[in-house]
C-alpha positions as CSV (number, residue, x, y, z in Angstrom):
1,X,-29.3,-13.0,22.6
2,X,-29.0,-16.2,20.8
3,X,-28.4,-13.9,17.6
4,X,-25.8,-11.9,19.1
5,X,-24.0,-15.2,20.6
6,X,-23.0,-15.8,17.1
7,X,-21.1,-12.9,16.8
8,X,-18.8,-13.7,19.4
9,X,-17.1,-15.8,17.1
10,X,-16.5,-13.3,14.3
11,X,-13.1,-11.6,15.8
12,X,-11.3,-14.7,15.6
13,X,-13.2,-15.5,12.2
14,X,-11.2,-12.5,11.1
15,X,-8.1,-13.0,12.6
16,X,-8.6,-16.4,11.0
17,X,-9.3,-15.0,7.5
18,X,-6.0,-12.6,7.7
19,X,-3.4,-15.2,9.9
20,X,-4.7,-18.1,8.3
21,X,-3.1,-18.4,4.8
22,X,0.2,-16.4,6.0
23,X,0.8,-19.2,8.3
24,X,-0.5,-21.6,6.0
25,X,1.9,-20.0,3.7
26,X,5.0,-19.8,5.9
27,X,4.5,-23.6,6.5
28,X,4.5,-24.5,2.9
29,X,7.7,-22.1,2.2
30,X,9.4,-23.8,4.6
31,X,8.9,-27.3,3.3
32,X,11.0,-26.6,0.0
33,X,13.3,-24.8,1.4
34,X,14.8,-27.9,2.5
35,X,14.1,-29.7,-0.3
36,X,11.1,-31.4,0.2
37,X,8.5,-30.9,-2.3
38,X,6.7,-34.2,-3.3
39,X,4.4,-32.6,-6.3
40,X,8.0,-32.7,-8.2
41,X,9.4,-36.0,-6.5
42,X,11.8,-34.2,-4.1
43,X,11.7,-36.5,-0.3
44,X,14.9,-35.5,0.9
45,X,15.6,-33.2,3.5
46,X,18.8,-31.1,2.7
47,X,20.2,-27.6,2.5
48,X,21.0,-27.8,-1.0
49,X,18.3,-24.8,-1.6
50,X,20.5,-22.4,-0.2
51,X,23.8,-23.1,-0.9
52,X,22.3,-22.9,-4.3
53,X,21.3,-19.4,-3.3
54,X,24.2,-18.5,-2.0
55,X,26.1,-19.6,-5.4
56,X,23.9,-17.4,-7.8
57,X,25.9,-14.9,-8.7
58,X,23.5,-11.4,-7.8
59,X,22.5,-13.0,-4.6
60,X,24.9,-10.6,-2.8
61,X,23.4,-7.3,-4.7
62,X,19.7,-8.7,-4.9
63,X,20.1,-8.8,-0.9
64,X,21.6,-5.0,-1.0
65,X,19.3,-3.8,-2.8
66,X,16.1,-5.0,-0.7
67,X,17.8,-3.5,2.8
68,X,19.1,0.0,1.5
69,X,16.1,0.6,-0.8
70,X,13.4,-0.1,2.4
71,X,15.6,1.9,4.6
72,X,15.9,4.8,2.2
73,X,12.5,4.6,1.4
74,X,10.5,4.9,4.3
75,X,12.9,7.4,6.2
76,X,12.0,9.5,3.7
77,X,8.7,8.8,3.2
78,X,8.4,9.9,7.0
79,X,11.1,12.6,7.0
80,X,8.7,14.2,4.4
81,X,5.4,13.0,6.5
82,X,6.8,15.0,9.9
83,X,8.0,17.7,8.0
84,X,4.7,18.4,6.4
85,X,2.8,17.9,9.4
86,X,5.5,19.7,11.7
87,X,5.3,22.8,9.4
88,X,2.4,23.5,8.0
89,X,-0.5,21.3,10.2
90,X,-3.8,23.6,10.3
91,X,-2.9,26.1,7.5
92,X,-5.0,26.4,4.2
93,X,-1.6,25.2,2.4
94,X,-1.4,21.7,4.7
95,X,-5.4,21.2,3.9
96,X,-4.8,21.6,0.2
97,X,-2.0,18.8,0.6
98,X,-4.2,16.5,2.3
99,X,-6.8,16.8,0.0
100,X,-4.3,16.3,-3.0
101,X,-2.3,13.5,-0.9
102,X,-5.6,11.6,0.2
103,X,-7.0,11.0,-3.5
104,X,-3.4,9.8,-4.5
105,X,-3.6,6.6,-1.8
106,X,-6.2,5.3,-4.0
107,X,-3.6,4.7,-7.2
108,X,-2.1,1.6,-7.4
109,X,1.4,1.1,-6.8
110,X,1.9,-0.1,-10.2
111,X,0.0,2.9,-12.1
112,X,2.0,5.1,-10.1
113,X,5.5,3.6,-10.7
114,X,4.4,3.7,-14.6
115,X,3.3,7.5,-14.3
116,X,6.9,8.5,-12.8
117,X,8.7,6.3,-15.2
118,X,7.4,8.3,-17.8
119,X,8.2,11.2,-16.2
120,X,11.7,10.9,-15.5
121,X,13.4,8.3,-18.1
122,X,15.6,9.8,-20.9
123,X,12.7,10.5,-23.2
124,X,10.0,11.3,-20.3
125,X,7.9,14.6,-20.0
126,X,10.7,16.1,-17.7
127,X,13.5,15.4,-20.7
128,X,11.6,16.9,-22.9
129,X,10.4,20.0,-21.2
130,X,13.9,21.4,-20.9
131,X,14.8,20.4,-24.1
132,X,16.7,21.3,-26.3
133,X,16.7,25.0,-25.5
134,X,18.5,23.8,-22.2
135,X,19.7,20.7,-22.0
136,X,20.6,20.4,-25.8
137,X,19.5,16.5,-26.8
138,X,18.0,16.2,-29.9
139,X,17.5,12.9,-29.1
140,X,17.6,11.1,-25.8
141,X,20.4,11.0,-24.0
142,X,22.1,7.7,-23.3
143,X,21.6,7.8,-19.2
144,X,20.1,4.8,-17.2
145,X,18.0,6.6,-14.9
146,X,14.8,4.0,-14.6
147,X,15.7,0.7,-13.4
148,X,19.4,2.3,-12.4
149,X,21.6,0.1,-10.9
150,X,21.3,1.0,-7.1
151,X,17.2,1.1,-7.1
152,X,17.1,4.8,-7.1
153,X,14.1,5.1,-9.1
154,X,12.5,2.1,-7.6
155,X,12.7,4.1,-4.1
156,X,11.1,7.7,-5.8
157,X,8.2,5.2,-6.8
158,X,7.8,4.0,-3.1
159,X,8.4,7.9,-1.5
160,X,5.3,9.1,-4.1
161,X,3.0,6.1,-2.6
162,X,4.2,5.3,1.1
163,X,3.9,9.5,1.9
164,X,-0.2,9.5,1.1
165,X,-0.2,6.7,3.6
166,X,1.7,7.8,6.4
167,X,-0.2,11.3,6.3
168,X,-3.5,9.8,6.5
169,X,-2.0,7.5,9.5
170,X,-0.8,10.9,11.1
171,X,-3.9,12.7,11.1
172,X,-5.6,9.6,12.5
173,X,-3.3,9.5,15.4
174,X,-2.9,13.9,16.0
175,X,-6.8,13.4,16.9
176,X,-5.6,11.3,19.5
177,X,-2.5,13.2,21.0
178,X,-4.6,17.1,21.5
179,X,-1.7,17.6,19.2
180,X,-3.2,21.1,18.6
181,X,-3.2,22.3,22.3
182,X,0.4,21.0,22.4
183,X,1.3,23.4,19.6
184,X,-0.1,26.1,21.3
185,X,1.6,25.6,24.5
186,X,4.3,25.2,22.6
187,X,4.7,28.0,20.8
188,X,3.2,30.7,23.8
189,X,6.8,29.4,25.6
190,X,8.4,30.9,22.5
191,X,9.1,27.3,20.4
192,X,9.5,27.5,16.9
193,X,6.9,26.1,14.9
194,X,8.5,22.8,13.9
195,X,10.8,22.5,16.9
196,X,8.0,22.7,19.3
197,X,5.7,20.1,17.2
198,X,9.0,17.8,17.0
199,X,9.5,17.9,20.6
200,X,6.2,17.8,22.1
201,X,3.7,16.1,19.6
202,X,5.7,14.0,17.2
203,X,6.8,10.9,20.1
204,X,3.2,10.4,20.9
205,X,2.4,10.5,17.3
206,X,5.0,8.5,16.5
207,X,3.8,5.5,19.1
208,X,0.4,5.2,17.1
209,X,2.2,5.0,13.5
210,X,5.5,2.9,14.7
211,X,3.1,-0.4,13.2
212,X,2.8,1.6,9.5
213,X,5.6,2.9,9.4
214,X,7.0,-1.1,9.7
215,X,4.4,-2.2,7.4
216,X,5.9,0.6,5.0
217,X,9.5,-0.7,5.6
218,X,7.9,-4.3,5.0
219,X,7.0,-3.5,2.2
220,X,9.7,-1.2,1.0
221,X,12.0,-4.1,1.0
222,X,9.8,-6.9,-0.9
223,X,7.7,-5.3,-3.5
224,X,7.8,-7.0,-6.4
225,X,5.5,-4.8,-8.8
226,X,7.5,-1.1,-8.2
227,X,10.8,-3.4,-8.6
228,X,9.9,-4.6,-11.7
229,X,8.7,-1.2,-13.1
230,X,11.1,0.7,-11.5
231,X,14.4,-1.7,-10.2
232,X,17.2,-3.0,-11.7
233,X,17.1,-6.3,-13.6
234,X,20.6,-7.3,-14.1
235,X,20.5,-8.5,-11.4
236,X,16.9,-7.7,-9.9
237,X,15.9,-7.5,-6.4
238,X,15.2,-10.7,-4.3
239,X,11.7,-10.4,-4.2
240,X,11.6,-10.1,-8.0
241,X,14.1,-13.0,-8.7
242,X,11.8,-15.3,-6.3
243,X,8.4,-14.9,-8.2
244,X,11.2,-15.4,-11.5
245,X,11.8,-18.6,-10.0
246,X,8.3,-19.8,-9.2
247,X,7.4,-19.3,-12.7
248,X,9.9,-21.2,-14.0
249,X,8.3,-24.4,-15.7
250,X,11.7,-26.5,-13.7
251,X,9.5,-27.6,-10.7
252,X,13.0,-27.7,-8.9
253,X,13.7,-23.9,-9.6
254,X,10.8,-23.6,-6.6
255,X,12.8,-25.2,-4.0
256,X,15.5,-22.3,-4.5
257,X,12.9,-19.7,-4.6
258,X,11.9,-21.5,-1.4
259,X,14.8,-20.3,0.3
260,X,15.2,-17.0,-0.8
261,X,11.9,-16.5,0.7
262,X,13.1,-17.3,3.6
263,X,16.0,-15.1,3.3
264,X,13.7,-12.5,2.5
265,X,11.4,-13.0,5.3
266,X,14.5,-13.2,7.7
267,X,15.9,-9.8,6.2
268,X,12.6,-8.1,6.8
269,X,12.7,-9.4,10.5
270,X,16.0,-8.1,11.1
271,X,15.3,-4.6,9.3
272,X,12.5,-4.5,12.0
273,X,14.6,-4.9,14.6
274,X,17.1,-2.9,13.5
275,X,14.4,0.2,12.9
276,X,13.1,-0.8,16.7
277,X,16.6,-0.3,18.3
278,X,16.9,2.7,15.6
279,X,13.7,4.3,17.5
280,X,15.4,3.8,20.9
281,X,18.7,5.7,20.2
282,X,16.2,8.5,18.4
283,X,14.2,8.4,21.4
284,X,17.0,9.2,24.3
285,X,19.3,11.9,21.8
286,X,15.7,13.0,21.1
287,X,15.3,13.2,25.2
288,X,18.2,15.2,25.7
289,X,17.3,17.3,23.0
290,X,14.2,18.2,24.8
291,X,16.4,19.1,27.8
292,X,18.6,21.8,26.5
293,X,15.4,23.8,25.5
294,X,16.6,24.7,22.2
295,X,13.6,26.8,21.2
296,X,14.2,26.6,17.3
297,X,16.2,24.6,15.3
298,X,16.2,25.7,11.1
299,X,12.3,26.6,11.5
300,X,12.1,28.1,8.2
301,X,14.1,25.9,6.3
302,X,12.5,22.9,7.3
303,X,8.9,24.4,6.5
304,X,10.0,24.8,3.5
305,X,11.6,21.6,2.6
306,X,8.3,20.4,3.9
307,X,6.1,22.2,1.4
308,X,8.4,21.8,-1.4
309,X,8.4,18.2,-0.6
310,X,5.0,17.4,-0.5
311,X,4.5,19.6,-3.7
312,X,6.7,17.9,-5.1
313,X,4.9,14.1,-4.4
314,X,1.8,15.2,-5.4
315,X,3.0,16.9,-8.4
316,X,5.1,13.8,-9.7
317,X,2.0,11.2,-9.0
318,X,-0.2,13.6,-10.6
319,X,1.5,14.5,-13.8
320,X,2.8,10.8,-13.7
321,X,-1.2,10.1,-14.3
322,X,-1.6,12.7,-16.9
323,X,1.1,11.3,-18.5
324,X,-0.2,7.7,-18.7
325,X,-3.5,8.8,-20.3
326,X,-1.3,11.1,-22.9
327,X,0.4,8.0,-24.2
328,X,-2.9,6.2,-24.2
329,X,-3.8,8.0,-26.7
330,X,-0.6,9.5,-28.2
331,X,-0.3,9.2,-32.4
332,X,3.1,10.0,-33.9
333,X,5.0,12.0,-30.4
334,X,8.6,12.9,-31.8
335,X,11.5,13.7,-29.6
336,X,11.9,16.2,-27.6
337,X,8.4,17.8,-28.6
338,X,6.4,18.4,-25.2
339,X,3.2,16.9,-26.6
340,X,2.2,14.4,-29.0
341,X,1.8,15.4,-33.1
342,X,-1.7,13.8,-33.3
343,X,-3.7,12.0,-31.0
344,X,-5.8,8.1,-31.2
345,X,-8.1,5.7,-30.3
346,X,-6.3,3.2,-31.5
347,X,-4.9,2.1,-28.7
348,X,-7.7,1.7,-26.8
349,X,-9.3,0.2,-29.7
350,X,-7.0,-2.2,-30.1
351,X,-6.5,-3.8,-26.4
352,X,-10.7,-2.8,-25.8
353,X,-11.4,-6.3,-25.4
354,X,-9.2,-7.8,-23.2
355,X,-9.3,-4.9,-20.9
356,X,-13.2,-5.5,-20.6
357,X,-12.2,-9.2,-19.6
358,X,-9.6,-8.3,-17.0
359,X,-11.7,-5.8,-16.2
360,X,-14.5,-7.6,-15.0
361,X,-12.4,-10.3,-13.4
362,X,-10.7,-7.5,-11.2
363,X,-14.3,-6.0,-10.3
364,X,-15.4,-9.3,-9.5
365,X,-12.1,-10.0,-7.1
366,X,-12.6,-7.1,-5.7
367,X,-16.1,-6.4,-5.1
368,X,-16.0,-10.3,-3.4
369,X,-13.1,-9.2,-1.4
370,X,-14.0,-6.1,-0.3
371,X,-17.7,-7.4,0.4
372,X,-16.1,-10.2,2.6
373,X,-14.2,-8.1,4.7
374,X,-16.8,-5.5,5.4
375,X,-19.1,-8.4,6.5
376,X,-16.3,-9.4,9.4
377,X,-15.5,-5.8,9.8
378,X,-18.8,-4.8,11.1
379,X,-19.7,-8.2,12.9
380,X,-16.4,-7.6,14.7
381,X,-16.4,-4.3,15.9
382,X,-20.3,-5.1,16.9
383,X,-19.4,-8.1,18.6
384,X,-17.2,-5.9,20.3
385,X,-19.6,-3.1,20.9
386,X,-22.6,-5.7,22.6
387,X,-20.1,-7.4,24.4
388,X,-17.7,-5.1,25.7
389,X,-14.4,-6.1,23.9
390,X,-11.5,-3.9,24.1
391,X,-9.3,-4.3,21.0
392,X,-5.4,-4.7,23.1
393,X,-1.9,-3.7,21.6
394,X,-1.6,-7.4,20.9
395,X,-4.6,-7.5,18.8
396,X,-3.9,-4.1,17.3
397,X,-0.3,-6.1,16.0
398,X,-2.2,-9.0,14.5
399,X,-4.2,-6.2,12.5
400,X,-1.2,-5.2,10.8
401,X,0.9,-8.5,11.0
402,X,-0.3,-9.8,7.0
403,X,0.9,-6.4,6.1
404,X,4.5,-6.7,7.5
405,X,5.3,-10.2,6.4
406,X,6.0,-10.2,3.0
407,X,4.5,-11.5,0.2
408,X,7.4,-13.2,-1.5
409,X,7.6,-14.9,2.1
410,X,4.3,-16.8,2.1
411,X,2.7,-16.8,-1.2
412,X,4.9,-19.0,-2.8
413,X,4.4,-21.7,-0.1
414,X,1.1,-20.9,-0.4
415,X,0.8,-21.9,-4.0
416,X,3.2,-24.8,-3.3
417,X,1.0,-26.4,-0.8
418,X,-2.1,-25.9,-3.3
419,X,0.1,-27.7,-6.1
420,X,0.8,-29.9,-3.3
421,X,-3.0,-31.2,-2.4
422,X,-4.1,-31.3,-5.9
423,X,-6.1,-27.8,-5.6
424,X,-6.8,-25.8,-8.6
425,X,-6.2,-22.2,-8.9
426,X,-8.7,-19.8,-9.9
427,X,-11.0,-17.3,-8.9
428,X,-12.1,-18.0,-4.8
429,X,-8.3,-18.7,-4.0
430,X,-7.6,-15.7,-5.4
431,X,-10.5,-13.8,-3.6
432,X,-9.1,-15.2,-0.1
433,X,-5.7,-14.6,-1.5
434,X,-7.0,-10.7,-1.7
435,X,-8.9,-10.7,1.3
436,X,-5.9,-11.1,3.7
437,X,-4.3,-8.0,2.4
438,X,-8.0,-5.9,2.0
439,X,-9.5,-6.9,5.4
440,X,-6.8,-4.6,7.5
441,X,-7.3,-1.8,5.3
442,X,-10.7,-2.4,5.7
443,X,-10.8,-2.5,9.4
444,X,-8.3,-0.1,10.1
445,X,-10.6,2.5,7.5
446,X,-14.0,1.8,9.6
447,X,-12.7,1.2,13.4
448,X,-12.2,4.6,14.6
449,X,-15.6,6.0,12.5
450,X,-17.7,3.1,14.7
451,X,-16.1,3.8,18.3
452,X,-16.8,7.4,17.5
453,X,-20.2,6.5,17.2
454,X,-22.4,8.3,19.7
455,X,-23.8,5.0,21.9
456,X,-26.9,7.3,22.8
457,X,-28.6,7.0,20.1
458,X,-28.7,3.1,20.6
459,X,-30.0,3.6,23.6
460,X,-33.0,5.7,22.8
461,X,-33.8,3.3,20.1
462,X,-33.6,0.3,22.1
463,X,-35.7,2.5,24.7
464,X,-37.9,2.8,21.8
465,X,-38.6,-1.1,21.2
466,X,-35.9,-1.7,18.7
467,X,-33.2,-5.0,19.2
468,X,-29.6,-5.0,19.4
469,X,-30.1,-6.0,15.4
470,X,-32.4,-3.4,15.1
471,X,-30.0,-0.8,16.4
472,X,-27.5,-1.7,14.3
473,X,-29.3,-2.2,10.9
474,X,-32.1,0.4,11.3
475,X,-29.8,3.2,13.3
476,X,-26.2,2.4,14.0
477,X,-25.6,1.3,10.0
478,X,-27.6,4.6,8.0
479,X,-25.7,6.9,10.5
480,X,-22.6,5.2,9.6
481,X,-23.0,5.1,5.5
482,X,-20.6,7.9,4.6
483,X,-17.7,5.4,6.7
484,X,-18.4,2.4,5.2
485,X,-18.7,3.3,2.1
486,X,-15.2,5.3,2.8
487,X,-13.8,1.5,3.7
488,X,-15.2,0.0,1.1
489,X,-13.5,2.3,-1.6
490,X,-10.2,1.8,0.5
491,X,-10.8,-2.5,0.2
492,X,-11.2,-2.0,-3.7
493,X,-8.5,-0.3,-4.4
494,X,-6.4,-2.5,-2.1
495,X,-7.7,-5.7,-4.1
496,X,-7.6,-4.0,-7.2
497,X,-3.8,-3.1,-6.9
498,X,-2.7,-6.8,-5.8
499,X,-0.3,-8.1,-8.2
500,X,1.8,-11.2,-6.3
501,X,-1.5,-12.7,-4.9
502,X,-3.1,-12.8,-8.1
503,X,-0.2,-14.1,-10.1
504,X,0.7,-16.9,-7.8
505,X,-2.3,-18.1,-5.9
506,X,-3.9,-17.6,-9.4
507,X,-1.5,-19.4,-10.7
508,X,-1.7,-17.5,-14.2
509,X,-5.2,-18.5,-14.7
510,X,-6.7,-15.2,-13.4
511,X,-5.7,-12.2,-15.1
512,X,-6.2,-8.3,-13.6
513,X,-5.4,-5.0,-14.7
514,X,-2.9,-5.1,-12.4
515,X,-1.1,-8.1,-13.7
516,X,-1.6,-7.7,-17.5
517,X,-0.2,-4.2,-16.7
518,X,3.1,-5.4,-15.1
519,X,3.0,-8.0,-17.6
520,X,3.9,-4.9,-20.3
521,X,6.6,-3.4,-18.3
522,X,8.9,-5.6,-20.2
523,X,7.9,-4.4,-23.4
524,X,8.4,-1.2,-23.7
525,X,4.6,-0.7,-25.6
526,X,4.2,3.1,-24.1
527,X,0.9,3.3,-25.8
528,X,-0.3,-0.3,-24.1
529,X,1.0,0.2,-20.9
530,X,-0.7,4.2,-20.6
531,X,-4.1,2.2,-21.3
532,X,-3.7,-0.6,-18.4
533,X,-2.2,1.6,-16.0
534,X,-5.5,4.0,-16.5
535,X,-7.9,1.8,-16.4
536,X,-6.2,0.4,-14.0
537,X,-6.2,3.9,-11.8
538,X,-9.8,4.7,-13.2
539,X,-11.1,1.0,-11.4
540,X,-8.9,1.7,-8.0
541,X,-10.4,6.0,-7.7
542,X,-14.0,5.0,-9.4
543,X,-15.1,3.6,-5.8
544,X,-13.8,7.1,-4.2
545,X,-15.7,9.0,-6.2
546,X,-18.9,7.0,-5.1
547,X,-18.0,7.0,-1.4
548,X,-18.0,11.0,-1.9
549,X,-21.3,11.6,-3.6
550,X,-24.0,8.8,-2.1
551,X,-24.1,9.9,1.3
552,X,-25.0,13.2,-0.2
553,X,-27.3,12.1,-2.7
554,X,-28.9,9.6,-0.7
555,X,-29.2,11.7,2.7
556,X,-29.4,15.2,0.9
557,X,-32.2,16.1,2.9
558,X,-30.7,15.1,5.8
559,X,-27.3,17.1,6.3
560,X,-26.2,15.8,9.4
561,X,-26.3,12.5,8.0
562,X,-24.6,13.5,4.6
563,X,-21.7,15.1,6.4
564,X,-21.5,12.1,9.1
């Protein structure tokens, strides 16, 4: 007992370890915002941060573009999620989906945004497919399409990522609705397929993935790496302009940067709201829908779109991956041929070295980060299996709150208050940094996988002699490998795909894969930025694989452990 007292303490640990900094954060954002920052000899209180704000000259666009691009991109990212499950859930064409769709949650945002850049700029793979025989450039064709002025691109690169996450959060919830008797009721009263899923499985569906679907629109309106790739730069978005401003050398620059973090973080808050009150209008037209008994609605048209919408996401992340290792090791590629003259090392040869460096820094993050949150993964949910804890809707929020506030809200002031107290940046700043954005991936991967847990074999063991530590180590934890090693892929790749906490917290003496890849996006190097973003997705799927083949290898004589 005295062993499991200390356990008690681990939830709020956790909830430490992921609140902690953002607060910590908020606090020092708020500081400059007003002026004070004493590290560059700034006492006064005053507003002059934002009406500086306010006078810069894309501050009107910058806030545009955050609020249309989030909303565009996560209605469609869950237009496409419903419609896929709506149309085709339990069919051999939905399961190959899911198994194409599930890998691609693994690939950083970064990598991915490169992949579909090269896909669909002027002189991408799509360009040069249909050329010239039907589009007729000889060369290519004077057309911004990347980094276009209304963030078009930028929201195709959040659709291809945000629409492997929202599935996975689906499926998780149907196992919680009966969503498959619902269908069948459904459609014995003569309901189309997708009308009947819409009207009698997607608003309890919906209720268990309203929190991702705001940590999508979260994050929809502040990412920084997809913008940079993908957004306009003239101007850029807010969230891009801020980390401009915190890396200016001018100290002061950071008090303005202050304030449009605040802006930002006050946008996102209002988006929120405005999706909530969104849901409520949905939800009564949706009611009265439901009421007039329309038994199909477009049936076949929207299981199409569906499909062809889903092929379509996996298809562009794919081949936007293929694409990245071609120019990693393309030699002389001439315009508009399909597929490079000659093919090199040399690329790889030549940036070898520091991607051995970076590399092992961003194993080392993440393996520390990941390896922390497991720890107070399991000690929670154990605390909360020997002591009866019930995890409420409250606590359910605080899991995903670090995921809906955004980064350019906190991190800043995060770094400002460690400039502030004379703390040096560097590698365990960076690992906490991580582990607020890995330990909810983390706990969300493993929760459901330990409540599932049959509690009868813990009590035959501890009928057997064994402690509440011996359950868990010697029964509860083998049982339970093929899980946790599932989480601890999800926490690598999490880490691994961090650019904002690494940059800042790090405070550019730490560099990733991540970082040195986003670094190149202004350069133009195809070559050099096809090597980084591989590696880059070869470190983030490398844990995947593993999670996949131990159980079997190491249980292969045991099958109902290997498939647990």
């Amino acid at each position: 007992m005295r062993r499991g007292i200390s356990i008690r303490w681990l939830p709020l640990l956790t909830v430490l370890a992921m609140l902690g900094p953002v607060v910590a954060g908020l606090l020092g954002t708020i500081a400059p915002a007003f002026g004070y920052l004493p590290a560059a000899n700034m006492t006064e209180w005053t507003v002059a941060p934002f009406v500086d704000l306010f006078r810069w000259g894309g501050f009107p666009h910058a806030v545009m573009l955050s609020v249309t691009t989030g909303f565009l991109a996560t209605s469609l990212s869950l237009l496409i999620t419903v419609l896929i499950i709506a149309g085709w859930h339990g069919t051999r064409a939905f399961n190959l989906i899911r198994r194409l769709l599930s890998p691609l949650l693994s690939v950083p945002h970064a990598a991915s945004a490169f992949g579909i850049a090269f896909l669909i700029t002027p002189s991408g793979w799509v360009a040069r497919a249909f050329s010239p025989w039907l589009t007729g450039w000889e060369r290519p064709p004077d057309v911004l399409i990347v980094q276009d002025h209304w963030g078009l691109a930028m929201v195709v690169g959040l659709v291809a990522k945000e629409v492997p996450f929202l599935l996975l959060m689906s499926l998780a919830a149907l196992g919680q609705v009966n969503a498959k008797s619902s269908a069948t009721i459904a459609a014995a009263l003569g309901y189309g397929r997708v009308t009947g899923w819409l009207k009698t499985v997607f608003p309890r569906v919906y209720a268990q993935i309203r929190l991702p679907v705001y940590v999508v629109l979260a994050y929809s309106m502040s990412t920084v790496d997809v913008a940079i790739v993908l957004g306009p730069n003239t101007p850029p978005t807010l969230s891009v302009q801020i980390v401009k401003w915190m890396s200016d050398p001018d100290l002061a620059m950071r008090l303005e940067a202050a304030a449009a973090a605040l802006v930002q973080l006050l946008l996102v808050i209002g988006a929120l709201i405005w999706w909530r009150g969104g849901e409520i209008v949905v939800g009564i037209l949706g009611a009265k829908w439901v009421m007039r008994g329309t038994r199909s609605f477009g049936d076949n048209a929207l299981r199409i779109v569906g499909l062809g919408a889903g092929v379509l996401v996996c298809t562009g992340v794919l081949l936007g991956l293929v694409s990245l290792g071609v120019w990693s090791v393309a030699g002389l590629w001439s315009y508009p041929d399909v597929l490079p003259d000659s093919l090199s090392a040399r690329s790889w040869s030549r940036h070898w070295g520091n991607i051995f460096d970076t590399g092992i820094t961003t194993l080392l993050i993440a393996v520390c980060a990941t390896f922390i949150a497991v720890l107070l993964t399991l000690g929670c949910l154990e605390a909360e299996y020997r002591f009866d804890f019930t995890m409420s809707e409250r606590g359910v929020f605080l899991l995903y709150l670090p995921l809906m506030v955004p980064q350019t809200a906190f991190l800043p002031g995060l770094q400002t208050l460690m400039l502030s107290a004379g703390l040096k940046s560097g590698f365990v700043p960076v690992v906490l940094a991580h582990l607020v954005f890995v330990l909810p991936y983390v706990f969300l991967s493993l929760s459901d996988p330990f409540r599932a847990w049959d509690v009868r074999f813990g009590t035959i063991a501890a009928a057997l002699g064994r402690s509440a530590n011996g359950v868990f180590w010697r029964v509860r934890l083998p049982m339970l490998l093929a899980p946790v090693l599932t989480a601890v892929a999800v926490g690598f790749a999490a880490s691994v795909g961090q650019y904002l906490p690494t940059l800042l917290v790090g405070g550019g003496r730490l560099s990733t894969l991540t970082t040195e890849a986003v670094a190149l996006a202004a350069g133009g190097d195809r070559r050099a930025i096809g090597v980084y973003g591989l590696a880059q997705t070869v470190a983030a799927i490398l844990p995947f694989a593993a999670a996949l083949l131990l159980p079997q290898i190491i249980w292969r004589n045991r099958r109902g452990l290997s498939d647990a």
